[in-house]
C-alpha angles and dihedrals in degrees: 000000000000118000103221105216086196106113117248108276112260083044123112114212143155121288111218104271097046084060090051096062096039093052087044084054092047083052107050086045093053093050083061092047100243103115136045102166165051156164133182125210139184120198137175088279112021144345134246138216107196124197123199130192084201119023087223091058139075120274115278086209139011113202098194138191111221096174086177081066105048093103095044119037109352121271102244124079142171111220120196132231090262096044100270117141104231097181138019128181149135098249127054101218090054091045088052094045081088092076086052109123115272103027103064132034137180117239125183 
């Protein structure tokens, strides 16, 4: 029996090069010490890449695909720890450019 890695139909995910630049972000991030952890989700709607500072609490950001939104709005956005979208956009390397050194920093 063959396991199929294609996600259910009716289900939004990440195509493989989206995952590549979001697992290039997660390491980069990892190497400062910013980030431990992560989990990816796709769901009816969109689909979700979650980063944690600490794998037992709750995400630190949500980069999220929302495809319904790519003519309006874009369909990428940051979301923020309290629920604040931070960025919004319609590609994904422009959207992540906010994590870059320099323009964004961690504070406890």
């Amino acid at each position: 029996m063959a396991l199929d890695s294609r996600p259910a139909p009716g289900v939004v995910f990440f195509e493989r090069r989206e995952i590549d630049q979001l697992l290039r972000l997660y390491g980069r991030m990892v190497a400062a010490g910013e980030w431990r952890d992560y989990g990816m989700a796709g769901l009816a709607d969109h689909a979700v890449f979650s980063v944690f500072r600490h794998a037992a609490e709750s995400p630190l950001y949500r980069i999220e695909k929302h495809p319904a939104l790519a003519r309006k709005q874009g369909e990428w956005a940051v979301i923020g720890q309290g629920g604040l979208t931070l960025k919004r956009g319609h590609d994904l390397g422009q959207v992540l450019r906010m994590f870059d050194k320099g323009r964004f920093k961690v504070v406890d």
